[in-house]
LUMVOLO-218125 format. One record per residue (C-alpha): residue in three letters; z, x, y. Coordinates in Angstrom, 2 decimals, always signed. Each point is the difference from the previous one (the first is absolute). Layout:
BEGIN
{site 'ALA'; {Z; X; Y}}
...
REM end
This chain:
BEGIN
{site 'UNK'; {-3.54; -14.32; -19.95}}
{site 'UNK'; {+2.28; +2.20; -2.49}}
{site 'UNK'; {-0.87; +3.89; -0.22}}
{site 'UNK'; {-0.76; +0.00; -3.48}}
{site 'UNK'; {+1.61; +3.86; -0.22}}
{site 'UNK'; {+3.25; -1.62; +0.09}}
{site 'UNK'; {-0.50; -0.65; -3.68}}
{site 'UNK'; {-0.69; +3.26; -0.45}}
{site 'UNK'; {+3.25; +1.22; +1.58}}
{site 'UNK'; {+3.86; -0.71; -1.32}}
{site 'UNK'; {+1.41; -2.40; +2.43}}
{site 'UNK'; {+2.22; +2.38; +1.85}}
{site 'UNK'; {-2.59; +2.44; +0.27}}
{site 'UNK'; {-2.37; -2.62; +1.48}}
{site 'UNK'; {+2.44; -1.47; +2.43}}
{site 'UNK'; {+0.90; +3.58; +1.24}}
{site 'UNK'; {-3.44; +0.90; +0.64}}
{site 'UNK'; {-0.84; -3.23; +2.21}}
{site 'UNK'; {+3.02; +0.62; +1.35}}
{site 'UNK'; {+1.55; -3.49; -0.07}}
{site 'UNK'; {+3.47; +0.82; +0.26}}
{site 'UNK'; {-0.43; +1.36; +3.47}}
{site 'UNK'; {-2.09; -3.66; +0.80}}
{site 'UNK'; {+2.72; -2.06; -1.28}}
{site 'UNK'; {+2.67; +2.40; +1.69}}
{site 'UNK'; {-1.98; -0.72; +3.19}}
{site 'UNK'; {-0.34; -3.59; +0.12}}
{site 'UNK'; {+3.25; -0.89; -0.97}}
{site 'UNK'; {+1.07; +2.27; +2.98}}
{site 'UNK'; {-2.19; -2.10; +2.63}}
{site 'UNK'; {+1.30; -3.15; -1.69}}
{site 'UNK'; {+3.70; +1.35; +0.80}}
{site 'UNK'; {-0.95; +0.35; +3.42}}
{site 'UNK'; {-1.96; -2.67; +0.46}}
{site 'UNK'; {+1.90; -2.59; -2.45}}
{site 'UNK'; {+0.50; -2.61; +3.26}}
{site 'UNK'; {-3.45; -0.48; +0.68}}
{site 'UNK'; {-1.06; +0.17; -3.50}}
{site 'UNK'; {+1.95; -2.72; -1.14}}
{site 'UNK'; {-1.40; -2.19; +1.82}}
{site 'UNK'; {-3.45; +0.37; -2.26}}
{site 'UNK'; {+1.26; +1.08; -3.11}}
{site 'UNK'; {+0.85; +3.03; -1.68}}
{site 'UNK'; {-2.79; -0.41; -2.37}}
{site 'UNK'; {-2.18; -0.30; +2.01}}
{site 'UNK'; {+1.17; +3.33; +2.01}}
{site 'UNK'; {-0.30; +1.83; -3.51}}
{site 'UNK'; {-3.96; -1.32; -0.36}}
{site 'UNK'; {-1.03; +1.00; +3.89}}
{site 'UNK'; {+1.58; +3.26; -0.58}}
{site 'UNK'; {-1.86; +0.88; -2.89}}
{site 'UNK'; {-3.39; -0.86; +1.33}}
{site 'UNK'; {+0.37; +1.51; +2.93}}
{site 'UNK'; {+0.87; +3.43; -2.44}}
{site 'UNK'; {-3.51; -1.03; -1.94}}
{site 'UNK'; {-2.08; -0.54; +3.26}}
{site 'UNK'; {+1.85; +3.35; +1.62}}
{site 'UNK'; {+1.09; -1.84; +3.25}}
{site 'UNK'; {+3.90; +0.78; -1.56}}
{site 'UNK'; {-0.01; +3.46; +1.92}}
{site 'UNK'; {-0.50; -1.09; +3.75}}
{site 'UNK'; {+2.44; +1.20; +2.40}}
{site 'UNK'; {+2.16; +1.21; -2.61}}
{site 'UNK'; {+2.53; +3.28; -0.01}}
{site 'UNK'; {-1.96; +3.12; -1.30}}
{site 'UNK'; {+2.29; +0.41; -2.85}}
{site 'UNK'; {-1.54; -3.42; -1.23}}
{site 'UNK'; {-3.67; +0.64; +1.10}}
{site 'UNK'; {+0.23; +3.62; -2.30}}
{site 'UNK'; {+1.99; -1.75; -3.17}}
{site 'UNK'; {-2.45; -1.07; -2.43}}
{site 'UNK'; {-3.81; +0.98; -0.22}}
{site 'UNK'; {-1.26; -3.36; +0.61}}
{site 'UNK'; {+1.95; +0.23; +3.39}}
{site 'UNK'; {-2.00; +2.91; +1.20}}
{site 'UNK'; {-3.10; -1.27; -0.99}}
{site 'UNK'; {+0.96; -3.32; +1.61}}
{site 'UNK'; {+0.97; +1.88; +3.31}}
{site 'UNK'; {-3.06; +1.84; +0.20}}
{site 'UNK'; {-2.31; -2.94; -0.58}}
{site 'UNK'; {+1.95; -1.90; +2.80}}
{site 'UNK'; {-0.42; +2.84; +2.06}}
{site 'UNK'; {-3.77; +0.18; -0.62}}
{site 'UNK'; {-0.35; -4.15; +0.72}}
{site 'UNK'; {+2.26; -0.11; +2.91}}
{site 'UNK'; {-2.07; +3.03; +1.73}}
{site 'UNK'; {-3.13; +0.40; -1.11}}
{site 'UNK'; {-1.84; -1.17; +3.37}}
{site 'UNK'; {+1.15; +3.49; +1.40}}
{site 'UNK'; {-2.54; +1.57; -2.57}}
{site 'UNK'; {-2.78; -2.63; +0.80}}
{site 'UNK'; {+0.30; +0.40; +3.45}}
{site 'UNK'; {-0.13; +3.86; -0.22}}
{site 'UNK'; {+3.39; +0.76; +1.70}}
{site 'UNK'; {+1.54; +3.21; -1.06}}
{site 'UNK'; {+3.97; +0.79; +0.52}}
{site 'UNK'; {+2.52; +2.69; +0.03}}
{site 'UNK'; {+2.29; +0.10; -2.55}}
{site 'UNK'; {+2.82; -1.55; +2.27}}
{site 'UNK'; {-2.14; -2.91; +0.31}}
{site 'UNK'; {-0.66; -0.55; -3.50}}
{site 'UNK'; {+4.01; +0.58; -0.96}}
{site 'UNK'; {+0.15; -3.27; +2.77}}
{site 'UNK'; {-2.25; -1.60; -1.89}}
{site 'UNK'; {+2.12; +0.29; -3.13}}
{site 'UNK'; {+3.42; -0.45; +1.56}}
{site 'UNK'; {-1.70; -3.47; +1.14}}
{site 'UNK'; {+0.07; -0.97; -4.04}}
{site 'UNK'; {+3.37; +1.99; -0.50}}
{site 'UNK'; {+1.87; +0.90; +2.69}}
{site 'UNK'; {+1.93; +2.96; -1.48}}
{site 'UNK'; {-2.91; +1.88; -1.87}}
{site 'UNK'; {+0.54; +3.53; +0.37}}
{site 'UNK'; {-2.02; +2.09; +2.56}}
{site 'UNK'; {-0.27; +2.88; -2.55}}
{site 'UNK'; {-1.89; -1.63; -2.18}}
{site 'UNK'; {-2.67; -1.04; +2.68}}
{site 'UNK'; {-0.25; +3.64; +0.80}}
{site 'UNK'; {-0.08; +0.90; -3.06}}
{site 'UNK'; {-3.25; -1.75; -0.74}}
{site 'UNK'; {-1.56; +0.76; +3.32}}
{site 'UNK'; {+0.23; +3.70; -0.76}}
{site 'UNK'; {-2.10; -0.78; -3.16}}
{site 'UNK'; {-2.48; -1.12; +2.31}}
{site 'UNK'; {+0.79; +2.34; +3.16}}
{site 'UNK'; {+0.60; +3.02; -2.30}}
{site 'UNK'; {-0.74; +2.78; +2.83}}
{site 'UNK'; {+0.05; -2.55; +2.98}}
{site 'UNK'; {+2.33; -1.22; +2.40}}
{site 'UNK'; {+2.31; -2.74; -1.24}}
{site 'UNK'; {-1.08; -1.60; +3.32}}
{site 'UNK'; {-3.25; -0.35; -1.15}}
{site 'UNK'; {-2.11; -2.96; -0.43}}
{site 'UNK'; {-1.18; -1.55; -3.34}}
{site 'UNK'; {-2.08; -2.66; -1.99}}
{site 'UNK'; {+2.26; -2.85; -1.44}}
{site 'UNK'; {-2.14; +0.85; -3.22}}
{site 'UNK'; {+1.04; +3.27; -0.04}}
{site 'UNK'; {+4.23; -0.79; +1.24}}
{site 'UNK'; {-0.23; -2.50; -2.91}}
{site 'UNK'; {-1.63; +1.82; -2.94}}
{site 'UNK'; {+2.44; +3.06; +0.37}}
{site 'UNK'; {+2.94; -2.48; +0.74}}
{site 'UNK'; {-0.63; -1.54; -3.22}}
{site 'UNK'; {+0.51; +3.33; -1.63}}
{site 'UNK'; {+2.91; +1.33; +2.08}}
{site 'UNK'; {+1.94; -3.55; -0.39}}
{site 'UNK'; {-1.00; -1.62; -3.78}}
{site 'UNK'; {+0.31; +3.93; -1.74}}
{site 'UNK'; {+3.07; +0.80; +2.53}}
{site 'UNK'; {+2.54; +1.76; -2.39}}
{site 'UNK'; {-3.37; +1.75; -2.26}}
{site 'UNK'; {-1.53; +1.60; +2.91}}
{site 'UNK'; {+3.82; +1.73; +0.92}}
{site 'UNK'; {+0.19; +1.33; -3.63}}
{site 'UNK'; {-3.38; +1.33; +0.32}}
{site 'UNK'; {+1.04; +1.24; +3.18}}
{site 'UNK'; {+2.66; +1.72; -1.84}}
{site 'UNK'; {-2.18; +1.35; -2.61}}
{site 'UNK'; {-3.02; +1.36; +2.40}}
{site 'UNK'; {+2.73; +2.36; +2.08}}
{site 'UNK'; {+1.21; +1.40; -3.61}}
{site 'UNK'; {-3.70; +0.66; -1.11}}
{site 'UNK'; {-0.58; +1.59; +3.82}}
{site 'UNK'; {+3.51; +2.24; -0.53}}
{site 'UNK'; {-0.91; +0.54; -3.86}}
{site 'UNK'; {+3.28; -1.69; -1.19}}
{site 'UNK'; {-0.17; -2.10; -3.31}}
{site 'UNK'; {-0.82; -3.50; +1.51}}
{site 'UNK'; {+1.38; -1.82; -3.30}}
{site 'UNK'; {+3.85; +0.61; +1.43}}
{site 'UNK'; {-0.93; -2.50; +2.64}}
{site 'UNK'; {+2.19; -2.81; +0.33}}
{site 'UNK'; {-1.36; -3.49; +0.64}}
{site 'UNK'; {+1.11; -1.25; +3.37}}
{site 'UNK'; {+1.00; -3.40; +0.11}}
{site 'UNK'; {-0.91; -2.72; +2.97}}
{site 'UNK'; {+2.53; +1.03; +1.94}}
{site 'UNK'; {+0.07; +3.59; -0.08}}
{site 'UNK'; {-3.82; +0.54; +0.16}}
{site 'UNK'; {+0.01; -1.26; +3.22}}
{site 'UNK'; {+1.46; +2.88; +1.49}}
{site 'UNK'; {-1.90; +3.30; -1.89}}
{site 'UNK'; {-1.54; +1.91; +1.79}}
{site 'UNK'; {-4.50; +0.45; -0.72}}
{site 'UNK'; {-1.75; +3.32; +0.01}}
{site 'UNK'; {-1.01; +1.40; +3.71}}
{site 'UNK'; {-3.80; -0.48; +0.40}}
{site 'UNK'; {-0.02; +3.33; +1.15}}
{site 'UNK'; {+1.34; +1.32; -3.15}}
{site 'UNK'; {-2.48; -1.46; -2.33}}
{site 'UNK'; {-3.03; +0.50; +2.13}}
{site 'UNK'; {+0.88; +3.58; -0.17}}
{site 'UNK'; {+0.58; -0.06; -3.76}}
{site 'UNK'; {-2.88; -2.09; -0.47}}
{site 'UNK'; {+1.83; -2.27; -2.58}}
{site 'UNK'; {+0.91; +0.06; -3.12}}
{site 'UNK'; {-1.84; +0.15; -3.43}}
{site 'UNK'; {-1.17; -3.92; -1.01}}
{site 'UNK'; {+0.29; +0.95; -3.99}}
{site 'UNK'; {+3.53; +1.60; +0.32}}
{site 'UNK'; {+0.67; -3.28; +2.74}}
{site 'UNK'; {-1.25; -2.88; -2.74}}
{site 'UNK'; {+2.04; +1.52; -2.19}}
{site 'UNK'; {+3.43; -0.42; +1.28}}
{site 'UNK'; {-1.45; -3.41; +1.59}}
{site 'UNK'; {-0.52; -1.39; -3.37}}
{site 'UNK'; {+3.45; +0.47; -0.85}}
{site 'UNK'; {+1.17; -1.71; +3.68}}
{site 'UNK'; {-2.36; -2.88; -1.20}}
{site 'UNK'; {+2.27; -0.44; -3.35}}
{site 'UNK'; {+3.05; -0.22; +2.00}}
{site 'UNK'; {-1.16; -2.54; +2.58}}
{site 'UNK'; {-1.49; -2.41; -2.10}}
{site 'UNK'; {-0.27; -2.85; +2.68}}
{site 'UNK'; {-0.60; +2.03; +3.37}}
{site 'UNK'; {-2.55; +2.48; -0.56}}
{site 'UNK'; {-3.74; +0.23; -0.09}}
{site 'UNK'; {-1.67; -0.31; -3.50}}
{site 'UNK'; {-0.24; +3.21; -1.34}}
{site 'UNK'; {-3.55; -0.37; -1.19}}
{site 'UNK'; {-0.82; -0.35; +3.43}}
{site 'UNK'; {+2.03; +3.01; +1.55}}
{site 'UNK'; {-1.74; +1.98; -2.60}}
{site 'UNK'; {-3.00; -1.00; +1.18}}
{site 'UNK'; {+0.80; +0.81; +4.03}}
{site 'UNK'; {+0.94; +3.31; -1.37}}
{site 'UNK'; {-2.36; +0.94; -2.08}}
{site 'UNK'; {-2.63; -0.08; +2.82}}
{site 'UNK'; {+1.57; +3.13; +1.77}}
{site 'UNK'; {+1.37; +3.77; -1.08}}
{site 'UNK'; {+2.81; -0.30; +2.58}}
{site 'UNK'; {+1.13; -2.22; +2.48}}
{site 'UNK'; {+2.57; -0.65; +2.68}}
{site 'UNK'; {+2.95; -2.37; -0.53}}
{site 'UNK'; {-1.31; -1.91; +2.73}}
{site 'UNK'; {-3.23; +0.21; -1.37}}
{site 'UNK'; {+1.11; -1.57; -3.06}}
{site 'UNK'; {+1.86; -3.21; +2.08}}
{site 'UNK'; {-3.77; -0.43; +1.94}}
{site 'UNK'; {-1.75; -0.05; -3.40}}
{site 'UNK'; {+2.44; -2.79; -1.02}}
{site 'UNK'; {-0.65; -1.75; +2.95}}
{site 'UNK'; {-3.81; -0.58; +0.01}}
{site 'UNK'; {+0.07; -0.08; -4.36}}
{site 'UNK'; {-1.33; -3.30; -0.62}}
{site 'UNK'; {+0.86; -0.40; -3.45}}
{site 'UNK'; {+3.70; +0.96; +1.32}}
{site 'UNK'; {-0.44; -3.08; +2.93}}
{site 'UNK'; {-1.63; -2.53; -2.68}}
{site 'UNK'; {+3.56; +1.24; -2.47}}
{site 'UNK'; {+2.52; -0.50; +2.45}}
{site 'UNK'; {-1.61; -3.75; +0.64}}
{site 'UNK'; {+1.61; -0.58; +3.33}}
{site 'UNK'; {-3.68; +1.02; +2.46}}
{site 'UNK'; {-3.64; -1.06; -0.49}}
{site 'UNK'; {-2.30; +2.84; -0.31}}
{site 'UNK'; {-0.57; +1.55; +3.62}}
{site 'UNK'; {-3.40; -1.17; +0.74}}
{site 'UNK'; {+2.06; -3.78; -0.44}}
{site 'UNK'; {+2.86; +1.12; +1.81}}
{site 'UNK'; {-1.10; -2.61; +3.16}}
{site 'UNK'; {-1.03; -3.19; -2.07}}
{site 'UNK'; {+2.96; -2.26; -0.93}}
{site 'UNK'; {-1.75; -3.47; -0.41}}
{site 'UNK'; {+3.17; -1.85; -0.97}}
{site 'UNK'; {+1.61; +1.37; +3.19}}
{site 'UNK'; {-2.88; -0.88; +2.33}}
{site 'UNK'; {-0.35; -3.90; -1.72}}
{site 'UNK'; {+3.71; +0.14; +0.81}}
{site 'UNK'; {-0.56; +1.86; +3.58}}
{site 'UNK'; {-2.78; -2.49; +0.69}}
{site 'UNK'; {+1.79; -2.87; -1.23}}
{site 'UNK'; {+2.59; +0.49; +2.33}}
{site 'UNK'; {-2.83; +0.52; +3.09}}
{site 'UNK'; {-1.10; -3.18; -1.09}}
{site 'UNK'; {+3.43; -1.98; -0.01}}
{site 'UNK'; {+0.75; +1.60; +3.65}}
{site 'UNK'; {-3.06; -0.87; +1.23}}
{site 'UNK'; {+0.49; -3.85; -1.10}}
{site 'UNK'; {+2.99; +0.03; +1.00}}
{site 'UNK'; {-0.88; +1.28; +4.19}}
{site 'UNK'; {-2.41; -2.93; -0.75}}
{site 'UNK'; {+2.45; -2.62; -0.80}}
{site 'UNK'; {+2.52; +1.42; +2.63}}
{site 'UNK'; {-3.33; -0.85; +2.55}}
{site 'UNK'; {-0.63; -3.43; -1.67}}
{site 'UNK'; {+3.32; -1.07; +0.51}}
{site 'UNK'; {-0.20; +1.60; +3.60}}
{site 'UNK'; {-3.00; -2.13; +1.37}}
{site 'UNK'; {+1.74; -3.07; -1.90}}
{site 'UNK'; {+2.51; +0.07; +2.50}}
{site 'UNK'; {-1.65; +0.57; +3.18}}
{site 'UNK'; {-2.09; -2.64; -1.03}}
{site 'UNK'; {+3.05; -2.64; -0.26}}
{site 'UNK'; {+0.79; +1.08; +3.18}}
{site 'UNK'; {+2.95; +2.33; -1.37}}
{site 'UNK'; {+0.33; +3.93; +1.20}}
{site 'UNK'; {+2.03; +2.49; +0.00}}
{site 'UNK'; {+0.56; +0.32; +3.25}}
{site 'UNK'; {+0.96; -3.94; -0.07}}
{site 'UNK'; {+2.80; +1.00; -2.53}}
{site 'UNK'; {+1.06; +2.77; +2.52}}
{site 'UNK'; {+0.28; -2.23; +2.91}}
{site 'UNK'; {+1.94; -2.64; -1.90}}
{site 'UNK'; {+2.55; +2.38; -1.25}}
{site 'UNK'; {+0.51; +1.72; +3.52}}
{site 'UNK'; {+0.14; -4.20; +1.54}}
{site 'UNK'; {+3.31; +0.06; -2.48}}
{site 'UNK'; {+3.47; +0.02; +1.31}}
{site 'UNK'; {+1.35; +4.08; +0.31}}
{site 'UNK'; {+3.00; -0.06; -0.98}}
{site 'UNK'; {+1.12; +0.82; -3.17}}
{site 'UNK'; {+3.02; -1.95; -0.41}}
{site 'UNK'; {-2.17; -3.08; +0.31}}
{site 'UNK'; {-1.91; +0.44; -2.80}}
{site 'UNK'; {+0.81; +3.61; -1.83}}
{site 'UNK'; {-2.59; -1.04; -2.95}}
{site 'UNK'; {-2.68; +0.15; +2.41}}
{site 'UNK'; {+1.05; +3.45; +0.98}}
{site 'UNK'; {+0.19; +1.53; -3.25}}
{site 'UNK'; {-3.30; -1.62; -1.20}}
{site 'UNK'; {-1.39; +1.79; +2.67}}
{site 'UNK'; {+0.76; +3.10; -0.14}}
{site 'UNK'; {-0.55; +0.31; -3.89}}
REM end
């Protein structure tokens, strides 16, 4: 069903914000690539399996990071199919190091960057280890954060170590994708010692970030809130309040709320659909087993026939290949 804000929105404007260019750039890419084996089915048709697959969020599997990052909906896809596709390590209670959890997510994109793994383990870690262990609840709340609000959370970066140093935070520059990547956070040390910074004086220039990044920050309303509940607080401090916000979680869209985080009942009728197809199908393989032992026909029957066969392969080379393959 149509949005109906895209009445509300000049077409350009509306198209730029669901980022359709960058979709239609995409899929006439893969059908460029692919344009062999999609003729044989139909171009159309290629434009209308594309598209769902963008609506249902399946679009982003084993794609290059640059894709996976493009659009909002693409992050939000990426983390739900991260949550599906691993879930059973938080129902069976498993924790992992940050290494394994970056193998987890190279398994659904190959090339995803190891700093941003660590970068949201350290929300969780904060003082620890990076080798220690954690929930997947806990890896996935403050990966949401670290990977959806990527390019926010370096500007407030930016603007926390200019409120530490006391320089005027509103001559920071908005790093883009590719250069917030690479900027360096405030040492834990450092802000332990300082104890933070003021949360008034930090909303402030916040609300001002929040104007700029329309489409990849937190609502403001509810950063007000997380601030408003302390005097002064740690830049880290501020990324672990993100993380377990709910009304932050329930905006982004992408999660359930925590205490759903291990019930996915489409993916288990899927998951036990498929235990039930396997299972009839051992059965079948067994049916068709006893069949022929009981018309007198068995495998090892087949074997001795084929080794009672002349040897040589210039005889009869069919034979030969049959076999082997």
């Amino acid at each position: 069903m149509l949005s109906p804000d895209r009445l509300a929105l000049p077409d350009y404007e509306y198209l730029a914000q669901r980022h359709v260019l960058t979709y239609m750039e995409d899929a006439v890419s893969q059908l460029l690539e692919n344009r062999e084996d999609i003729t044989q089915y139909g171009i159309a048709r290629f434009f209308t399996e594309y598209f769902n697959s963008v609506c249902q969020g399946t679009h982003i599997l084993f794609r290059e990071f640059s894709f996976i990052q493009a659009t909002p909906h693409n992050r939000a896809s990426f983390l739900r199919a991260f949550w599906r596709c691993f879930r059973t390590v938080g129902k069976n209670g498993d924790l992992l190091t940050m290494k394994e959890y970056h193998c987890l997510l190279q398994l659904l994109c190959p090339d995803f960057p190891l700093e941003l793994t660590q970068k949201a383990a350290r929300i969780v870690l904060m003082d620890d280890a990076m080798d220690c262990l954690m929930s997947f609840s806990d890896f996935l709340f403050a990966f949401q954060i670290q990977f959806y609000y990527s390019e926010f959370l370096e500007s407030v970066a930016a603007i926390y170590q200019d409120l530490l140093t006391g320089k005027n935070p509103n001559t920071v520059i908005v790093p883009t994708s590719s250069s917030g990547q690479h900027r360096q956070r405030p040492a834990l040390s450092e802000t332990s010692a300082l104890e933070g910074v003021e949360a008034s004086l930090f909303y402030q220039c916040l609300e001002n970030l929040c104007d700029r990044h329309k489409y990849s920050c937190p609502p403001p309303a509810l950063v007000k809130e997380v601030l408003s509940n302390v005097q002064r607080l740690t830049f880290y401090g501020f990324l672990v309040a993100l993380s377990k916000h709910h009304g932050i979680n329930q905006a982004l869209g992408a999660l359930p709320d925590k205490g759903d985080l291990m019930h996915d009942p489409a993916m288990d009728e899927e998951l036990e659909r498929l235990v039930v197809r396997s299972r009839l199908h051992r059965t079948s393989q067994k049916h068709r087993s006893h069949q022929a032992v009981a018309f007198g026909f068995r495998r090892s029957d087949k074997v001795e026939a084929l080794e009672s066969l002349p040897s040589t392969s210039t005889q009869m080379p069919y034979l030969c290949r049959e076999s082997r393959e």
